[in-house]
TIMI-942373 format. One record per residue: residue in one letter; x negated, y negated, z negated of N, C-alpha, C, O in turn. Coordinates in steps of 0.05 Angstrom, whole numbers. Layout:
REM residues N
 tormar n.east n.north   n.up ca.east ca.north  ca.up c.east c.north   c.up o.east o.north   o.up
      a      X       Y      Z       X        Y      Z      X       Y      Z      X       Y      Z
...
***
This chain:
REM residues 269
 tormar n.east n.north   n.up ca.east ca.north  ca.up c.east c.north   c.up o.east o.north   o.up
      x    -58     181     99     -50      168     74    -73     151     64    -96     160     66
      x    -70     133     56     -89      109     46    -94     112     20    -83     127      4
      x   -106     101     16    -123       93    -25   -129      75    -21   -133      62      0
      x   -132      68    -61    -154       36    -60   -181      54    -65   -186      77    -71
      x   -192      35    -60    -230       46    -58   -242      24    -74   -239       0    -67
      x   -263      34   -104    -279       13   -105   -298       7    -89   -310      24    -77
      x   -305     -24    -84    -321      -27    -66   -337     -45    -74   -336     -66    -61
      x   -356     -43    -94    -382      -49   -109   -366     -66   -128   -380     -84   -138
      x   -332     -65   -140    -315      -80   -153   -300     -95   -144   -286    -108   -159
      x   -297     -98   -118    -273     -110   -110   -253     -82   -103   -260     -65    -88
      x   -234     -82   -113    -217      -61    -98   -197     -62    -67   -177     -76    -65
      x   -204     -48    -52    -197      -53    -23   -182     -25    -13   -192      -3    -17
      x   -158     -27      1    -144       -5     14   -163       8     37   -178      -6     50
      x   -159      35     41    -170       45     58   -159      69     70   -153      89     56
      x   -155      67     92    -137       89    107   -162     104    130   -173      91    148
      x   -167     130    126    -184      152    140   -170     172    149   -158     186    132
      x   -168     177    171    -164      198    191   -179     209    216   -193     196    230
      x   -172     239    220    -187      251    238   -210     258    231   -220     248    210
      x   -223     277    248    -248      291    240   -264     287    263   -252     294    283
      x   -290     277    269    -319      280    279   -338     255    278   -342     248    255
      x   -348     242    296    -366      221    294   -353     201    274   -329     195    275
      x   -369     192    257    -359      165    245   -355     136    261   -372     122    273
      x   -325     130    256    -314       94    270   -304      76    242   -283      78    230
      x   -326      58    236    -308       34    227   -296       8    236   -307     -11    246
      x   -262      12    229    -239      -10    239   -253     -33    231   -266     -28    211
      x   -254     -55    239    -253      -83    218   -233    -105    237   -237    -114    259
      x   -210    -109    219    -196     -120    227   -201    -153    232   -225    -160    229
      x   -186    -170    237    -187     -203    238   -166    -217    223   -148    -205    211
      x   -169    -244    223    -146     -256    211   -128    -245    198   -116    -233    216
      x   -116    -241    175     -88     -232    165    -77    -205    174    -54    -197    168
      x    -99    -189    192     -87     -160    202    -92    -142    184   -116    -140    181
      x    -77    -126    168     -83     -101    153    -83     -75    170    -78     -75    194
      x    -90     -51    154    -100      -36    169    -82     -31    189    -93     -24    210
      x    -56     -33    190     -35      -17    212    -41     -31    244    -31     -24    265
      x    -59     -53    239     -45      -67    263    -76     -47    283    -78     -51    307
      x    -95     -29    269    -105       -9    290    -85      17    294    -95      39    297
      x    -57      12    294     -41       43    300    -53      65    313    -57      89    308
      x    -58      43    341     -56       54    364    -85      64    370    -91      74    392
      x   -105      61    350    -126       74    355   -133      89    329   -154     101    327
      x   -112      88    306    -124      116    287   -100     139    303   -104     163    302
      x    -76     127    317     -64      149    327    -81     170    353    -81     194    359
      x    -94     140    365    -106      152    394   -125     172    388   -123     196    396
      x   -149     161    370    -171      174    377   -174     197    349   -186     218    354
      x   -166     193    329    -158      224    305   -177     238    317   -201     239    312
      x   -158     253    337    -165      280    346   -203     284    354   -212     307    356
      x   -212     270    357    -236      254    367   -261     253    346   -282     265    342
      x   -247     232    335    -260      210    308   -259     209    286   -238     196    283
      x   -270     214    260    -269      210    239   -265     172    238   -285     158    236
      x   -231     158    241    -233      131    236   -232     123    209   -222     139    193
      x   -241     100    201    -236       89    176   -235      59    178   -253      43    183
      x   -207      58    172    -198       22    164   -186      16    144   -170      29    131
      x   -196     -11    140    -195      -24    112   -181     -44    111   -179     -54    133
      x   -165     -57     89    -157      -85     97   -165    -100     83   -158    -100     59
      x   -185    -117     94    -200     -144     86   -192    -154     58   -169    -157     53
      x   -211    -159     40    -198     -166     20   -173    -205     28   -176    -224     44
      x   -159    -201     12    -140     -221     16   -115    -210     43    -98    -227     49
      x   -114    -186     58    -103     -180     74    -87    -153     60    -90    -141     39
      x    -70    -151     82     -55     -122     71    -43    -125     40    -28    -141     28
      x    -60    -100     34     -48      -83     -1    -79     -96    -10    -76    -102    -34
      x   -105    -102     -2    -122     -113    -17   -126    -144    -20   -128    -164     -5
      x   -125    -137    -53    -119     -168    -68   -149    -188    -50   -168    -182    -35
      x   -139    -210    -63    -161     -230    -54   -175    -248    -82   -168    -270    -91
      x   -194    -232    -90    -215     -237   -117   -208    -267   -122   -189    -274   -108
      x   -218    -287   -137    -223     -315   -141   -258    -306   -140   -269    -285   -146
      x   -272    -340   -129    -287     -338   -117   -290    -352    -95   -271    -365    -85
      x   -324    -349    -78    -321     -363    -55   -316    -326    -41   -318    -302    -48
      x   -307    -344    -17    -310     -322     17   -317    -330     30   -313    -353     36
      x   -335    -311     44    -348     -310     69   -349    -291     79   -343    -269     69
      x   -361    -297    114    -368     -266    117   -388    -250    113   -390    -226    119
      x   -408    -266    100    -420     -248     89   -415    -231     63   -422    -209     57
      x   -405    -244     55    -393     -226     33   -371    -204     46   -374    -182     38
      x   -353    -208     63    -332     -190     69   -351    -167     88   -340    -145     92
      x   -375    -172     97    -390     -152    110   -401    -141     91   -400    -117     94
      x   -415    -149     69    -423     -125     50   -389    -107     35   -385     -84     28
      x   -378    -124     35    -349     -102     28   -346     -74     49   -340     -51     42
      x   -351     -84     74    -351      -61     92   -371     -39     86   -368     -17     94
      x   -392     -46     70    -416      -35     72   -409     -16     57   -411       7     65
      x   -398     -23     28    -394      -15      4   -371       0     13   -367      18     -3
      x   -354       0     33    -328       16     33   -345      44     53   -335      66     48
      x   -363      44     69    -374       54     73   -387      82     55   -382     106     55
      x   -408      64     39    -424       80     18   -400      97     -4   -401     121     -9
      x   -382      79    -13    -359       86    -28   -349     116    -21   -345     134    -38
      x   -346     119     11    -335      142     23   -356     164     30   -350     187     36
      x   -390     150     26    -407      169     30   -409     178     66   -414     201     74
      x   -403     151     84    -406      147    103   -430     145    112   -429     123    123
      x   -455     155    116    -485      151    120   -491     129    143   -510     114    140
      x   -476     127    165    -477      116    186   -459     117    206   -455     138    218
      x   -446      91    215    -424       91    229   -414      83    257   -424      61    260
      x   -399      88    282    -396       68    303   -380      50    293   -360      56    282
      x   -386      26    296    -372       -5    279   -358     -19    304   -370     -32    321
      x   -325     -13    300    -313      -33    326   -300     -50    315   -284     -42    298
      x   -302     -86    320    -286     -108    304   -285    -122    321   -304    -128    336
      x   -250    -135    320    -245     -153    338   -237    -181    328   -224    -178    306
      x   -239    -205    335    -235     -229    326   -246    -241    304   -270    -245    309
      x   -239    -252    271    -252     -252    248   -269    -220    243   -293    -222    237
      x   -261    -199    246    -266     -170    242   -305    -172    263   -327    -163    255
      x   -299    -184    288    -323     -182    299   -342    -202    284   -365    -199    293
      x   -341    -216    270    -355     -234    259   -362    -221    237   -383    -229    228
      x   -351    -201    225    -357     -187    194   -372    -174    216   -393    -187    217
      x   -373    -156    233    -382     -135    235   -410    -146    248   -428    -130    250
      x   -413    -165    255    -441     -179    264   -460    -179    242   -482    -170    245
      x   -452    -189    217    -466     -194    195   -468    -163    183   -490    -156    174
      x   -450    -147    182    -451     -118    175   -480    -111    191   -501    -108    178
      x   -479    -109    214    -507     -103    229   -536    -113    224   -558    -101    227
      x   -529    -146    214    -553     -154    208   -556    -151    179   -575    -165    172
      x   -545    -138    157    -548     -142    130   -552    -116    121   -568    -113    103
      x   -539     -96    132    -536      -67    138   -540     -52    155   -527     -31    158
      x   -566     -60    174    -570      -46    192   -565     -16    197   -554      -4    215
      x   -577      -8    171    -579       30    175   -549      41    176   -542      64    182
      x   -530      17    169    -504       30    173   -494      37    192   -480      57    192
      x   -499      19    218    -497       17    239   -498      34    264   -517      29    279
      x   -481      53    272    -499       65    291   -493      54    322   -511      54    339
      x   -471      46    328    -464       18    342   -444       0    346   -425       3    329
      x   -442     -15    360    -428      -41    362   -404     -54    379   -407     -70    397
      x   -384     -46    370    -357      -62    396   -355     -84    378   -350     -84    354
      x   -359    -102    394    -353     -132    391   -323    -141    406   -328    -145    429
      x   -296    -145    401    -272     -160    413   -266    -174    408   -255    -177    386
      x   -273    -205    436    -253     -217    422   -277    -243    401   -270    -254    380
      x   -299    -244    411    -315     -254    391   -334    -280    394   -332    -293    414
      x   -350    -286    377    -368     -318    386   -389    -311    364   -390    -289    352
      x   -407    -332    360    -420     -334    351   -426    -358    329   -435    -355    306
      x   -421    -378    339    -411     -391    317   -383    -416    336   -385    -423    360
      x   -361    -426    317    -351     -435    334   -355    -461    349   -377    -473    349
      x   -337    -469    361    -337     -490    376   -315    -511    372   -293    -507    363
      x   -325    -538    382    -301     -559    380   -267    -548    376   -249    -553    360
      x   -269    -532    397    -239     -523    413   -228    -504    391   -204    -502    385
      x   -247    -493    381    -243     -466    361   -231    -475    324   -215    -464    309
      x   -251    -507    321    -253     -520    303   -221    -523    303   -206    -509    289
      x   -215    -542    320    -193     -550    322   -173    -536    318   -156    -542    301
      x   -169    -507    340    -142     -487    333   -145    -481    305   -125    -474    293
      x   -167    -481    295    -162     -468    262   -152    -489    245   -142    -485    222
      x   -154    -512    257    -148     -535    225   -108    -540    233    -90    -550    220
      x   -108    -530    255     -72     -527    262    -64    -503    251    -41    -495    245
      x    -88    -492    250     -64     -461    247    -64    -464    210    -50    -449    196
      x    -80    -483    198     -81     -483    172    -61    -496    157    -51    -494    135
      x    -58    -512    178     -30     -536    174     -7    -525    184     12    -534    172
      x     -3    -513    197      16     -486    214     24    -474    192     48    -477    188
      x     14    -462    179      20     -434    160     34    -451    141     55    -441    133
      x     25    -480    128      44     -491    119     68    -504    122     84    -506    104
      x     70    -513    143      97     -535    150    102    -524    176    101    -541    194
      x    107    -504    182     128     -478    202    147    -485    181    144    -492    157
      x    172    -479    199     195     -484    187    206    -456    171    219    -456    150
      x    200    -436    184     194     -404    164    172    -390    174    159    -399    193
      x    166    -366    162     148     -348    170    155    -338    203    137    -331    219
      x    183    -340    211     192     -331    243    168    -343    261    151    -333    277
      x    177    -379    248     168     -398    268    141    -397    269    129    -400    291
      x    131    -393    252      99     -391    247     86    -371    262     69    -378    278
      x     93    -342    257      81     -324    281     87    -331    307     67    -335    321
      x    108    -333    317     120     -347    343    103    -365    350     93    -361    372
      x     96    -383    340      76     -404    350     47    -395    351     32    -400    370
      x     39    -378    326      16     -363    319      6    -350    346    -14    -360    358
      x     19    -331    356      24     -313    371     20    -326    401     14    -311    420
      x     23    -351    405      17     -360    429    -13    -360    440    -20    -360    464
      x    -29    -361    413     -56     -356    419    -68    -325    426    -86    -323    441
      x    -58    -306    415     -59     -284    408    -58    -262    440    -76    -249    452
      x    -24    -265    444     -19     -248    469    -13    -261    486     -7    -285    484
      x    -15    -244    510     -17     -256    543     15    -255    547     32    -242    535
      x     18    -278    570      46     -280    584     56    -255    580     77    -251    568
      x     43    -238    588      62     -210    597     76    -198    571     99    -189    567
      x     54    -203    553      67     -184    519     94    -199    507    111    -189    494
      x     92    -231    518     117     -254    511    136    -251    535    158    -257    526
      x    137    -245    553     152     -230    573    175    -210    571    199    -215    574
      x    158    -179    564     163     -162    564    185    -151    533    202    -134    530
      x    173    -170    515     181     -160    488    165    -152    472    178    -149    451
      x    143    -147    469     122     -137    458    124    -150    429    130    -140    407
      x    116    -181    440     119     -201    418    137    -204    399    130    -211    377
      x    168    -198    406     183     -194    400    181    -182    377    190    -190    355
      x    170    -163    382     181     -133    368    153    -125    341    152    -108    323
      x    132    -147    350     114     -149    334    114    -167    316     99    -167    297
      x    138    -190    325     134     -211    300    157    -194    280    155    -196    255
      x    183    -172    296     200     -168    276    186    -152    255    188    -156    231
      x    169    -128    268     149     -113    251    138    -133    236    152    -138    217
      x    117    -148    238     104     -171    208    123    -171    187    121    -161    165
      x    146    -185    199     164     -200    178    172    -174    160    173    -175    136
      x    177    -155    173     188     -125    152    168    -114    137    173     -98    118
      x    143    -122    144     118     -107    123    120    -112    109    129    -135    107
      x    112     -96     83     116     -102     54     94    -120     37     98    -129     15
      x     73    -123     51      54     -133     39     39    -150     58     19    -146     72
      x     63    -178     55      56     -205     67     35    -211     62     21    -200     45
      x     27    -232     77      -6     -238     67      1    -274     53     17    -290     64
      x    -11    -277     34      -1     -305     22     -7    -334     32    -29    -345     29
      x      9    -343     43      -7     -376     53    -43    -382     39    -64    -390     51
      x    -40    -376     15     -71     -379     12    -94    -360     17   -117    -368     22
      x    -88    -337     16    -101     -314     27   -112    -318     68   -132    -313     80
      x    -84    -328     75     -90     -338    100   -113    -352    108   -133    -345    120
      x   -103    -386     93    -126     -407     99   -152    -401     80   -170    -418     80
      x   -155    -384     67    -180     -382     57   -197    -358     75   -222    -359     76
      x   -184    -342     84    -190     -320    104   -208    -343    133   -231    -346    139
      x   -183    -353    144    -186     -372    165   -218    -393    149   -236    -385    163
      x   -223    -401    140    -249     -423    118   -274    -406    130   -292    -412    146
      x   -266    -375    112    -281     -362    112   -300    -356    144   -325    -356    144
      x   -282    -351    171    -281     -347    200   -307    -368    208   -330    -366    217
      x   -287    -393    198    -291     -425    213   -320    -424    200   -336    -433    216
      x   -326    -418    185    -361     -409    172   -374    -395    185   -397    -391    177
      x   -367    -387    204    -382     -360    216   -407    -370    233   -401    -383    253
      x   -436    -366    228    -453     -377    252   -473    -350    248   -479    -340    226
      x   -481    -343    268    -501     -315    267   -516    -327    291   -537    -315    296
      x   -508    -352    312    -521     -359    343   -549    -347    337   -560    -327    346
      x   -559    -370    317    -595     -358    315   -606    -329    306   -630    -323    310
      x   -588    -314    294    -600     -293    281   -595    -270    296   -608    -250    291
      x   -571    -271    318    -566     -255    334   -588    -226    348   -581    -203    347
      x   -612    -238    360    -634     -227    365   -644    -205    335   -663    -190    336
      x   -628    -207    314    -634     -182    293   -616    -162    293   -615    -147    274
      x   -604    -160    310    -583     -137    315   -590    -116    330   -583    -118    354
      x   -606     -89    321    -617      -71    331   -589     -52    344   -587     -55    368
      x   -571     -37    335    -556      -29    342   -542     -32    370   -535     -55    374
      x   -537     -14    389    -534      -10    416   -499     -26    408   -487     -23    387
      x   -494     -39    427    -473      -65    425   -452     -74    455   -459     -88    473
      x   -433     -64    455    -412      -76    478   -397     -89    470   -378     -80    457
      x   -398    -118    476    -381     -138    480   -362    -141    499   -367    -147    522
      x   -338    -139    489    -311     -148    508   -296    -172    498   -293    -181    475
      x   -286    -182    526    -270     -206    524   -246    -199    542   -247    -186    563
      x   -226    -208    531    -201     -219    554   -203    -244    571   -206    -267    563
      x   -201    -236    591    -201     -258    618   -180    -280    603   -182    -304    610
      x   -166    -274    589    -146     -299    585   -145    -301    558   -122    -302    548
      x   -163    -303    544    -164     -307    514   -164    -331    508   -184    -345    514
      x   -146    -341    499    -148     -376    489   -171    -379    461   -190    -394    456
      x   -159    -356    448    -180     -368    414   -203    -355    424   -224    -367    417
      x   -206    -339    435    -247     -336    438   -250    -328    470   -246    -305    478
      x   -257    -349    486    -252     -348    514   -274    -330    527   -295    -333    515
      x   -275    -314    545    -305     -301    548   -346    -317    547   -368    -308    541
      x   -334    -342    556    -352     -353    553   -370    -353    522   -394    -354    518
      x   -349    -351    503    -359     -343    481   -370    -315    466   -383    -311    445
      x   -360    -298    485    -364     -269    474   -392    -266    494   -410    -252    485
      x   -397    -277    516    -418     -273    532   -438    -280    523   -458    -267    529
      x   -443    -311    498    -467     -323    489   -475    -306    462   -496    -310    450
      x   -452    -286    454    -467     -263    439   -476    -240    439   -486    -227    421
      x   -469    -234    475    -482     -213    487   -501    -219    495   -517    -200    499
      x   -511    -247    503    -540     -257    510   -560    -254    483   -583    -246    484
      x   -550    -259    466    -557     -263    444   -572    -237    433   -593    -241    420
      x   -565    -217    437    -557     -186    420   -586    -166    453   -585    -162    478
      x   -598    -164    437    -622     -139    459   -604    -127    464   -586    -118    449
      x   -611    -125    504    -586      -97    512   -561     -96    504   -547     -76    510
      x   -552    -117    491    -526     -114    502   -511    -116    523   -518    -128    543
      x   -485    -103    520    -469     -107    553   -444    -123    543   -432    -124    522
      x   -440    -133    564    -414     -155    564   -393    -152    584   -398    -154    608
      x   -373    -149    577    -352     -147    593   -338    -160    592   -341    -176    573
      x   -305    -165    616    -287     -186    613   -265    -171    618   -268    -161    640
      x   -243    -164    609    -216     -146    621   -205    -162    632   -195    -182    621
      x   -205    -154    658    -184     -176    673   -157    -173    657   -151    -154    642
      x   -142    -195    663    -112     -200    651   -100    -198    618    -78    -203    607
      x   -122    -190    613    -119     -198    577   -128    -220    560   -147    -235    566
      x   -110    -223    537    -118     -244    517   -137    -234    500   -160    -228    506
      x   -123    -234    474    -143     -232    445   -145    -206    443   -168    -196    441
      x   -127    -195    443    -117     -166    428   -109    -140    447    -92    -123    441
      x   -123    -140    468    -127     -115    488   -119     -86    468    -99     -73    472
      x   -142     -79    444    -127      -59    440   -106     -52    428   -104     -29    418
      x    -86     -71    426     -57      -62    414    -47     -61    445    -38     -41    455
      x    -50     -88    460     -25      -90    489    -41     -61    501    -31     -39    494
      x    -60     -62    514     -63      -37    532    -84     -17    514   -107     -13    520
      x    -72      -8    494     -92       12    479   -105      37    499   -127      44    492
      x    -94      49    521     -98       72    530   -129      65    543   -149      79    541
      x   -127      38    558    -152       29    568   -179      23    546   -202      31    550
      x   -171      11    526    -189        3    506   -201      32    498   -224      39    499
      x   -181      46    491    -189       68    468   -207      82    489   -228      91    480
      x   -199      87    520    -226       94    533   -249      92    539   -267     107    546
      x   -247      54    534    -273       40    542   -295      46    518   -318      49    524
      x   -286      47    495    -304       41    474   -311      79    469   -331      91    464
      x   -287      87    474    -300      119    476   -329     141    493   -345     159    488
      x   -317     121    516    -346      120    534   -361     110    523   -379     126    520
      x   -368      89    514    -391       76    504   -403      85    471   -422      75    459
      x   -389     102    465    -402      115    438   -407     142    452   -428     153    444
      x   -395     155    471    -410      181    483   -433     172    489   -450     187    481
      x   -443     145    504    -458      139    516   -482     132    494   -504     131    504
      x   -482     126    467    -501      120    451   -500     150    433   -519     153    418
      x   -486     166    434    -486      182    423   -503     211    436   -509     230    422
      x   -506     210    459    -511      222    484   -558     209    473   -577     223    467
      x   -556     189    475    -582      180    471   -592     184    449   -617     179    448
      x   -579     192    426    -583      198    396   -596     220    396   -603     230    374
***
């Protein structure tokens, strides 16, 4: 069951389950907490998880004001301290890995380590570009259908548009109760397209695995690799045959990979 949580005054939803090591969710773009199901269902039994939904996402409003991520990474911090979280494993994929970059460098002691999915460092031409469509997208789609449908092309692999997956994920969006607002969107998206940590990267003490999908259009591995170069000791990986979003399509794999890799820093603790 979820609450709002103050979070140094912004108020933000927060859904915690399961009991042992501490994991914080940080979602991306327009995802509220549900779209980690498959890993507050997987790992519970395991994990003390805790996910939030971004302010302007989900059930949490979106302040007036600027956004950034730095600001949305001290929200994590504060949803953290709020819960009396001392120190946490921090997994974020897409916009979510970009909060959680700056979480590490602003909040170190929060940190106890690092899944990166799905991520860059600051963007690129290619990156520039899909965001100023998807900003113009969100408005002149002919409905919300058409809009994920097209959205979604960046998102999941042939197979998830194949099989049905997609399907069944855009009908889920459209039935959630707490749409996210065309402006909440492109101000979320502003916020992303801001993101540059390239140079500061080297201040990220926290033990750190970076994954990419072999077939990721919005953050291609080449990009998740120049922030594993970036980051001491980090490791970098590539999942063959995936896009953006590995842990929703093959959660069973994900939820093991990153499991191993917190035994594995946890083991050195």
């Amino acid at each position: 069951m979820g609450r709002m949580v103050d979070a140094d005054g912004v108020q933000l939803w927060v859904e915690q389950r399961g009991e042992g090591p501490d994991v914080l969710l940080i979602a991306g773009l327009g995802d509220p907490v549900e779209a980690w199901q498959p890993q507050l269902d997987g790992l519970a039994d395991r994990y003390r998880l805790t996910a939030f939904d971004n302010r302007g996402a989900g059930r949490s409003p979106l302040p007036e004001g600027p956004l950034s991520v730095p600001r949305m990474a001290d929200d994590a911090a504060a949803v953290l301290r709020a819960l009396q979280v001392p120190t946490s494993h921090v997994t974020g994929f897409s916009g979510g890995s970009f909060i959680a970059q700056e979480l590490a460098l602003r909040h170190p002691g929060l940190v106890r380590s690092l899944v990166l999915m799905s991520t860059m460092a600051r963007p690129d031409p290619y990156f520039r570009a899909m965001m100023r469509y998807w900003h113009w997208m969100v408005e002149r789609a002919p409905d919300e259908r058409a809009m994920l449908e097209a959205f979604f092309l960046w998102i999941y692999t042939p197979r998830a548009h194949a099989d049905g997956m997609v399907d069944r994920l855009v009908d889920e969006t459209l039935a959630f109760e707490h749409p996210q607002p065309v402006e909440a969107f492109q101000r979320q998206l502003a916020a992303f397209g801001g993101h540059d940590t390239l140079d500061r990267l080297g201040g990220i003490t926290a033990p750190t695995l970076v994954l990419a999908g072999e077939l990721d259009l919005a953050t291609p591995p080449r990009l998740g690799r120049a922030v594993a170069e970036g980051i001491p000791g980090a490791v970098f990986e590539v999942l063959p045959g995936e896009a953006h979003q590995p842990f929703q399509e093959v959660p069973e794999m994900f939820n093991a990979r990153v499991e191993a890799f917190w035994r594995e820093v946890e083991a050195r603790d």
